[in-house]
C-alpha positions in Angstrom: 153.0 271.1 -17.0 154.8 271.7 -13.7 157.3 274.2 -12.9 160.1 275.3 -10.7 162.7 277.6 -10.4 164.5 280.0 -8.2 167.1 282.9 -8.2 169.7 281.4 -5.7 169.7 278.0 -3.2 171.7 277.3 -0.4 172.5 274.3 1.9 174.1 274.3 5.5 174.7 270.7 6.9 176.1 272.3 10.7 173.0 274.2 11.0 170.6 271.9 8.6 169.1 274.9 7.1 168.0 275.2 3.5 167.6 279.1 1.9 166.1 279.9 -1.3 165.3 283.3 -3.2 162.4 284.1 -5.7 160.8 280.9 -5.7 158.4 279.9 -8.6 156.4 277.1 -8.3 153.4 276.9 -11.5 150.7 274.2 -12.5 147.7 274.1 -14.4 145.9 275.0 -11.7 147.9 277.3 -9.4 150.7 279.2 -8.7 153.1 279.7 -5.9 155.8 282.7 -5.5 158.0 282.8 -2.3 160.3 285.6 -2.3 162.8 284.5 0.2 162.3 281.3 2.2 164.3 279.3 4.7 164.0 275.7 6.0 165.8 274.2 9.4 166.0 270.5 10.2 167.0 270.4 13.7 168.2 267.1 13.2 169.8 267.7 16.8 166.5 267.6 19.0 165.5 264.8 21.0 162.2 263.4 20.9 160.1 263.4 24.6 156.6 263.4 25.3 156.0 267.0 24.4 156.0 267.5 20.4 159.6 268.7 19.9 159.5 271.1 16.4 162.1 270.0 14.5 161.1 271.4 11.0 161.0 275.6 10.9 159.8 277.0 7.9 160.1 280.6 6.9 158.3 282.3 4.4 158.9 285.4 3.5 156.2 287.2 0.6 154.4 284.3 0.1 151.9 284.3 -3.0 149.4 281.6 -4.3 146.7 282.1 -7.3 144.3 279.5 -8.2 143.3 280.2 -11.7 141.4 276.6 -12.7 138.4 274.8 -11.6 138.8 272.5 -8.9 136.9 270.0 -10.8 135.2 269.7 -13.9 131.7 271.0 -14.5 130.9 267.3 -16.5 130.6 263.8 -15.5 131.6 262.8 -18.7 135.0 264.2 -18.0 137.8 261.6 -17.4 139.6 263.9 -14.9 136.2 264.6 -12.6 135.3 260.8 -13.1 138.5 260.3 -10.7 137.2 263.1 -8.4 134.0 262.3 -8.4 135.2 258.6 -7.1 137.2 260.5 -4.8 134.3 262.7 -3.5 132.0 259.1 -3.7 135.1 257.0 -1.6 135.7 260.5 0.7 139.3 260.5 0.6 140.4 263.9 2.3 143.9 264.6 2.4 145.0 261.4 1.6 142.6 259.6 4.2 140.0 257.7 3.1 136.5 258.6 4.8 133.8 255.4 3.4 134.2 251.6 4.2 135.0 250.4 0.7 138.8 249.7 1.4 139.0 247.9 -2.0 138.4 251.1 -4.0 140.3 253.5 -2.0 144.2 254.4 -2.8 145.3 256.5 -0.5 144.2 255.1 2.6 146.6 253.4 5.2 146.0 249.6 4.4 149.1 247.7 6.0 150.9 247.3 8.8 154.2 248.8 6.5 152.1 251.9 5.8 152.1 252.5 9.0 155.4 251.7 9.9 156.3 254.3 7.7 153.9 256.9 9.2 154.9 255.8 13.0 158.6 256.9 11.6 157.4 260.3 9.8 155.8 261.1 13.4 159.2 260.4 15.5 161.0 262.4 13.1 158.9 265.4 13.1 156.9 265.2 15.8 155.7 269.0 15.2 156.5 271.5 12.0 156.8 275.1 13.0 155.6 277.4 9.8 155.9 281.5 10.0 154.9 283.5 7.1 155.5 287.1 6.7 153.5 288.6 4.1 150.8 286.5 2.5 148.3 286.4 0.0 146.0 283.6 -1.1 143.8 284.6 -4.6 141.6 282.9 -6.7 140.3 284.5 -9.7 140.0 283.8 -14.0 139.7 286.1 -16.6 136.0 285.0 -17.3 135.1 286.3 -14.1 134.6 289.9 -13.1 135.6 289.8 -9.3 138.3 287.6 -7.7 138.7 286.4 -4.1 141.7 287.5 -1.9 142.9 287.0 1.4 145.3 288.7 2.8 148.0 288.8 6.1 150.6 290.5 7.4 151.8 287.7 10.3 150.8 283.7 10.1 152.3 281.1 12.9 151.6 277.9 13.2 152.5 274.8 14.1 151.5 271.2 12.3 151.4 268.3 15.2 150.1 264.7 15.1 148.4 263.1 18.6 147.3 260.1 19.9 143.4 259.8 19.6 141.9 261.7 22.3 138.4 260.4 21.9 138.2 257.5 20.4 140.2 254.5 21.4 143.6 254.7 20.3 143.7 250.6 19.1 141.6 251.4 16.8 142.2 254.9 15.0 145.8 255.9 14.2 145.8 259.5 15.2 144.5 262.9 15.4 145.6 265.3 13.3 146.3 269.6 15.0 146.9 272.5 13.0 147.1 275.4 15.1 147.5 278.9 13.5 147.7 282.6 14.5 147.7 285.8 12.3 147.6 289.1 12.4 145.6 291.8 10.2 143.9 289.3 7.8 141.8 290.6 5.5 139.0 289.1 3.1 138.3 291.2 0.2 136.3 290.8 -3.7 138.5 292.8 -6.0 138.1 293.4 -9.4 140.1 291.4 -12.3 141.9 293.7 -14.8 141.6 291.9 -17.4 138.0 290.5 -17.6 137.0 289.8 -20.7 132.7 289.1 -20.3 130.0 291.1 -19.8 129.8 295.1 -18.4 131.0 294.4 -14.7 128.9 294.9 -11.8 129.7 297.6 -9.9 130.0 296.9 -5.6 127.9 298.9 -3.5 129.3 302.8 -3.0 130.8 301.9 0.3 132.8 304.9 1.8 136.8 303.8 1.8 139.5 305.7 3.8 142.0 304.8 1.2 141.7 305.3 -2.1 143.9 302.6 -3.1 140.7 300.5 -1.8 138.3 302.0 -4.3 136.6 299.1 -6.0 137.4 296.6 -3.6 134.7 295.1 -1.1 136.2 293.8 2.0 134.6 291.0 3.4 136.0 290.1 6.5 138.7 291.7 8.5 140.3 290.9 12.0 143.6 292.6 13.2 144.0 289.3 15.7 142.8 286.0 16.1 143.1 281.6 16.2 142.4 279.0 13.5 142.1 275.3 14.5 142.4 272.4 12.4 141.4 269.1 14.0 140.5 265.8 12.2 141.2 262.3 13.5 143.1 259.6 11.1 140.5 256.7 11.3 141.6 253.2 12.1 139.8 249.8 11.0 136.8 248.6 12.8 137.5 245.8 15.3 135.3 243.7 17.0 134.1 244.9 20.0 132.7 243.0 23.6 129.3 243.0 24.3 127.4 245.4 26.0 130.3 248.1 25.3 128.9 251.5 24.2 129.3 252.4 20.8 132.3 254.3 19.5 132.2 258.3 19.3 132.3 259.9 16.0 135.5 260.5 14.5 136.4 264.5 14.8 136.4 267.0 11.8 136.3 270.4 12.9 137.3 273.8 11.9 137.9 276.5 14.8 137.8 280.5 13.7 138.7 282.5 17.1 138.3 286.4 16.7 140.7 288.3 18.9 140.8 291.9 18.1 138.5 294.2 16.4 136.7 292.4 13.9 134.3 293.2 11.0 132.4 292.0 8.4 130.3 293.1 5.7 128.2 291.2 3.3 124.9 292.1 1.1 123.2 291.1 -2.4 126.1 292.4 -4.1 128.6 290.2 -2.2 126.7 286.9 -1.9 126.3 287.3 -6.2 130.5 287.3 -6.4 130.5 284.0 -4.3 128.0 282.3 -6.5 129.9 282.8 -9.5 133.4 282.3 -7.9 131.7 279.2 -6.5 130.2 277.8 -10.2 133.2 278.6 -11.8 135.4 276.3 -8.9 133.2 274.2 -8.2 130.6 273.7 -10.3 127.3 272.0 -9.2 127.4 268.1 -10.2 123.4 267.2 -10.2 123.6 263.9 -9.2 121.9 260.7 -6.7 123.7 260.8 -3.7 123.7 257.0 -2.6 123.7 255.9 0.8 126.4 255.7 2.4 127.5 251.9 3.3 128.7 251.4 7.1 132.2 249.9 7.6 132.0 246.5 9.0 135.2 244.7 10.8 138.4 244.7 9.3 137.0 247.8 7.3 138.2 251.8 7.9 136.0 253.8 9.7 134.1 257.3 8.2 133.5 260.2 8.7 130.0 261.7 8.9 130.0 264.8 9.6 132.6 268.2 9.0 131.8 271.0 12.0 132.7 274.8 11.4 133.0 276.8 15.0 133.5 281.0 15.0 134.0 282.3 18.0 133.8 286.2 18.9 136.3 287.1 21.8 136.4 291.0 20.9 133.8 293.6 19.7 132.5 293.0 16.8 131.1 295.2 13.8 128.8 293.4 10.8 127.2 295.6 7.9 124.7 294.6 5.4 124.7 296.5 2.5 122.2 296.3 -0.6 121.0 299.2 -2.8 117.1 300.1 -3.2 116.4 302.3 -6.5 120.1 303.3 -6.9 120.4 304.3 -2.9 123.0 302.4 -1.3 121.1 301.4 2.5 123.0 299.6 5.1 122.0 297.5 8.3 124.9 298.1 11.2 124.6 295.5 13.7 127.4 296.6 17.1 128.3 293.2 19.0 130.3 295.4 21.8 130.4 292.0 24.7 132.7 289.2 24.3 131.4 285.8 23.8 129.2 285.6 20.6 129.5 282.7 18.8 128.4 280.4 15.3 128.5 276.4 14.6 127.3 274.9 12.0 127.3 271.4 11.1 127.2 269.4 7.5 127.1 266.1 6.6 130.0 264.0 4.9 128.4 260.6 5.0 124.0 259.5 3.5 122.2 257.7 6.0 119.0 255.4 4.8 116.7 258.5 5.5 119.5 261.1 4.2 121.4 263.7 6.3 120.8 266.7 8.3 122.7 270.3 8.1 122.5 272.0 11.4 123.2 276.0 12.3 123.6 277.6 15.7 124.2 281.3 16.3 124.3 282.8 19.7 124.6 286.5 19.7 125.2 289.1 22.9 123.5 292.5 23.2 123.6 293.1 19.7 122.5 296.5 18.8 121.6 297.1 15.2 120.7 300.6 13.4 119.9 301.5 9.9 120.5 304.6 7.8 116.7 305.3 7.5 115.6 308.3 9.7 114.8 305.6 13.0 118.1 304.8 14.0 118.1 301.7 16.2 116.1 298.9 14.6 116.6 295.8 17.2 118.2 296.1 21.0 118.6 292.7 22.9 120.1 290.8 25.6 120.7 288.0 23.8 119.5 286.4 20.9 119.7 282.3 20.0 118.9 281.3 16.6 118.5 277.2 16.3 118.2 275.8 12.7 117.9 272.3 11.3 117.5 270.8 8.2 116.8 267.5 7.1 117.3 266.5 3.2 115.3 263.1 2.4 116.8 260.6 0.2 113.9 260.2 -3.1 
């Protein structure tokens, strides 16, 4: 059952602002506590060319726990029969990704649908969002480490655009989320009440406060960018001859590093994420069928999801593992500006399957162990190219 409740709520017409204290918000599945909040309309603004932001929000001590699978671990399951059509139509965030209009319910299907959405954009034509004070968790009793992130400072701002790439008669519109924070962390901490087996114990990493003791952090950066981009796709139309084929519609995550980042990982680590992984989303072993290609009058679909990271600022990476109760380490320096990961996956089957791609390219790294040697590899730069291609049975 859903929940929600709050200490005290306030309304201002003049300055079209809504305040709220200690704000509760529980599912089944996950919980949401804002401390203080405060949401402006500026009702006032005039709409140009340039998004105006007429929706502030203000979050003060915001906290969300996921506590319950994403989806079920059975087919047989009535709930993950609807997300497993989900995942087979590709609907993400209420747009549908695969051709099949007729099974798909939360695609935009008539010219009142998007009336409506043409009418949500003039009204806000950007959403400003500021949170002081975050943390994001996911962890279950059954489970002997959780996942949290953590930040001290998020902004960002929610926009919708005309279709840069692609022709705009014939997708609706591109989706921006821009976001900045400050001192986010990425840690694997240990749940208090875990009820299984005798816990695994992390790696003896040094800590410099002993309120960390027990904790593994993952990933930290004291400064740095996301980017969320995804285009809303339109219906196929027919098209001239000899015009060249339409671009791919765009699907991309953007991680920029600013200031002093570092991350450690090992055996240890990458066990934690396999069972935070199986317990959220559990492997469905099942035929993945081709994907069928929209024809006219049908939406378009997405193919493939791209991840970018990109390293503007020294940056520090640690492997740890233990060898017959001896904790070793491998310290890799990236002191110049500039490195950078994409990786590619696949949201759509072709005839002959799909391909997952991985690019790294790396600047005079310099990486050191503990063993008596100290540096193990000095380079220039290093470019690491991998492809894989999964063939349908």
């Amino acid at each position: 059952a859903t929940q929600i409740k709050f200490d005290s709520f306030s309304i201002s017409f003049i300055s079209g602002a809504i305040m709220f204290r200690n704000l509760h918000y529980t599912t089944g599945s996950y919980f949401v506590f804002v401390k203080d909040g405060c949401l402006v309309f500026r009702y006032w603004s005039k709409t140009k060319v340039k998004p105006i932001v007429r929706l502030k929000i203000k979050l003060n001590h915001l906290d969300i726990q996921f506590f319950s699978p994403i989806r079920s671990s059975t087919l047989s399951d009535s709930n993950n029969n609807n997300l497993t059509d989900d995942v087979q139509r590709g609907s993400i965030n209420a747009i549908s990704t695969k051709g099949d209009d007729t099974q798909s319910v939360n695609t935009i299907k008539s010219s009142e649908d998007g009336l409506f959405v043409k009418r949500l954009r003039n009204l806000f034509p950007a959403i400003e969002i500021k949170v002081e004070h975050g943390r994001i968790s996911a962890g279950h009793d059954t489970l002997p480490y959780g996942l949290l992130v953590r930040f001290s400072t998020m902004t960002s701002t929610f926009t919708s655009e005309s279709p840069s790439r692609n022709p705009s008669l014939i997708d609706l519109m591109t989706l921006m989320y821009h976001l900045k924070y400050r001192n986010l962390r990425i840690q694997l901490y240990p749940i208090r009440v875990y009820q299984g087996e005798a816990r695994e114990i992390p790696p003896p990493i040094p800590t410099s406060k002993p309120a960390d003791s027990g904790i593994f952090q993952v990933f930290e950066c004291l400064d740095g960018e996301l980017e969320y981009e995804q285009d809303v796709p339109g219906k196929i139309i027919e098209l001239p001859e000899n015009t060249e084929p339409l671009p791919e519609l765009t699907w991309e995550f953007r991680i920029r590093c600013n200031k002093e980042a570092k991350v450690a990982y090992g055996p240890w680590a990458d066990r934690q994420r396999e069972a935070l992984w199986q317990y959220f989303f559990p492997t469905l072993l099942e035929d993945c069928p081709v994907t069928p290609e929209p024809t006219i009058g049908q939406t378009r679909i997405f193919k493939t999801v791209r991840f970018k990271l990109w390293l503007a600022c020294p940056t520090i990476i640690d492997l740890y593992f233990m060898t017959k109760m001896k904790l070793n380490q491998i310290h890799a320096e990236l002191p110049v500006h500039g490195s950078y990961f994409e990786a590619s996956f696949p949201f759509s089957t072709n005839p002959d399957g799909f391909d997952t791609s991985l690019f790294m390219n790396i600047k005079q790294p310099i990486v050191r162990t503990n063993l008596s040697y100290t540096q193990l590899c000095n380079a220039d730069e290093i470019d690491v190219s991998n492809r894989n291609h999964l063939r349908n049975s």
